[in-house]
N, C-alpha and C positions, 0 to 999 in steps of 0.2 A: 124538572124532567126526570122521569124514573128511568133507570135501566133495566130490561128484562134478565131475569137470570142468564137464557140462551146468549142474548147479546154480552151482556158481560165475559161469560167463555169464549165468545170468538173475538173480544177486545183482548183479554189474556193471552188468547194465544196467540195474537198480530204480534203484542208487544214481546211474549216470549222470542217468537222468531225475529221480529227486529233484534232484539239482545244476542242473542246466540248470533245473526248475521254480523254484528257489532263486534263482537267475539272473533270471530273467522276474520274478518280482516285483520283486525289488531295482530291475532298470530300470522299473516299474512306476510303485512308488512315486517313484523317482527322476524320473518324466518328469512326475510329478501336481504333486511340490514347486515343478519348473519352472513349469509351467502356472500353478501360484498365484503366484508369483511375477512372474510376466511377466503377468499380469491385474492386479496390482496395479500394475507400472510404469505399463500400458497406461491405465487408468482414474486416473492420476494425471490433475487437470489440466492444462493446459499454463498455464494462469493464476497469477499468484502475487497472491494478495489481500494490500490494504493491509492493513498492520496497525494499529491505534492507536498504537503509539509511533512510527511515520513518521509521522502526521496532526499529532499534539503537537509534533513535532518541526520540522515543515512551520509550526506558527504562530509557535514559541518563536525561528528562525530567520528568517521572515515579519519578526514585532517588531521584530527588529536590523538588516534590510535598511537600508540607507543610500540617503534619497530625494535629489530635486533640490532640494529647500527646505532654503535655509539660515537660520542661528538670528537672527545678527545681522549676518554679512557672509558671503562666501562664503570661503573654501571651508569654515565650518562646517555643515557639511549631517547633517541630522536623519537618525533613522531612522526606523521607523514608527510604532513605539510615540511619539514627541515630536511627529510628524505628527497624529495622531489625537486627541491633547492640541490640540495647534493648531486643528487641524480644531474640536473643541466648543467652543474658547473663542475662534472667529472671530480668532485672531491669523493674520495676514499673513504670509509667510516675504521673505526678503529676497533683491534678486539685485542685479550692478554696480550695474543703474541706478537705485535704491534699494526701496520695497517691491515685491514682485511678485506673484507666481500664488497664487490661493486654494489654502491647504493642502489642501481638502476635493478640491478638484480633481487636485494632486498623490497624494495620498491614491489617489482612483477609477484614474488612468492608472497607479501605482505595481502594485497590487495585482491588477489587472486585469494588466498582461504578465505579473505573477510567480507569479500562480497559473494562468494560460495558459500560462508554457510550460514548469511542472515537472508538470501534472498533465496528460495526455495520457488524453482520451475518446475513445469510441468500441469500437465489437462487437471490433475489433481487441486493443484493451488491454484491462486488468485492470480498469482504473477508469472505468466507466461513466457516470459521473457527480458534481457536486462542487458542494454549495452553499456558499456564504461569507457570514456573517451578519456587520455590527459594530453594534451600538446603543448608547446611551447613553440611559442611565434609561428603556429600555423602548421609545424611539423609533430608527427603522432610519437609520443613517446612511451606512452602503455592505452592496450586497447584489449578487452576481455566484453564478448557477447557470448548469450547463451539463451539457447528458447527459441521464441515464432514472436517475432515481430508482427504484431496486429494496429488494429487501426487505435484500437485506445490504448493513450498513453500519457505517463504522468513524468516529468524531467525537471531536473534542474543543475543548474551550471555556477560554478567559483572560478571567477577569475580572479588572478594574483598583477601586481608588477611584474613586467618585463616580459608580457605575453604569454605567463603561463595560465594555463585554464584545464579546467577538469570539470569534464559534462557526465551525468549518470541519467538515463533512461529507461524505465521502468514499465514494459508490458502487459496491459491486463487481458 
């Protein structure tokens, strides 16, 4: 069977426009994949929420912080965890001039700059807001919140012997 020249050009150009409609999808589907993809960067947060093993991490490091109360002279100085011990059982910490500052006080100013100036509040940051619980047998013996309390939240809590505990709460 012969093809006419005529026929021939309008077989050409079927299959041209087939190819080029071949084409037009492909960048079609090709610009839609984009689009999803770049709506997902886009709708990322720019926030990064705490997680619970930073908040754990934050108390279990807190404990070990080394304060200005020393045990029985200086420069044995306690950390938090041996502070807090002091602090319920009303012992004294020691300095040159021989006993000194109420550990409970040490304790308050300790905990107070150190969770001031790792956890950073405000619309700007991630972290909203941050309560800090410590009690003993059910009674509050330091408490520091700062922020807006929202629904998301990430906590974690140490308890010791003899009913002491200390819960951290972290705002996103």
């Amino acid at each position: 069977m012969r093809v006419s020249k005529a026929n021939s050009e309008v077989l050409m150009k079927k299959k041209g426009q087939s190819e080029i409609a071949g084409f037009a999808i492909i960048l079609v589907i090709v610009a839609v994949i984009m689009l999803i993809f770049l709506s997902f960067s886009l709708n990322k947060s720019n926030e990064e929420f705490t997680q619970s093993y930073e908040v754990d991490g934050f108390i279990q490091a807190s404990l070990e912080y080394t304060t200005v109360c020393a045990q029985n002279y200086e420069p044995n100085y306690l950390s938090i965890r041996k502070v807090l011990v002091k602090c319920v059982e009303n012992d004294p910490c020691y300095s040159e001039a021989g006993i000194g500052p109420n550990p409970c006080k040490i304790l308050n100013e300790t905990l107070t700059d150190l969770v001031k100036s790792s956890w950073n509040v405000g619309e700007d940051w991630p972290t909203k807001g941050y309560v800090l619980n410590i009690t003993n047998k059910g009674e509050e013996l330091f408490s520091l919140e700062e922020g807006n309390i929202t629904k998301n939240s990430k906590g974690s809590s140490q308890e010791f012997e003899g009913g002491l505990t200390v819960q951290f709460i972290v705002y996103n």
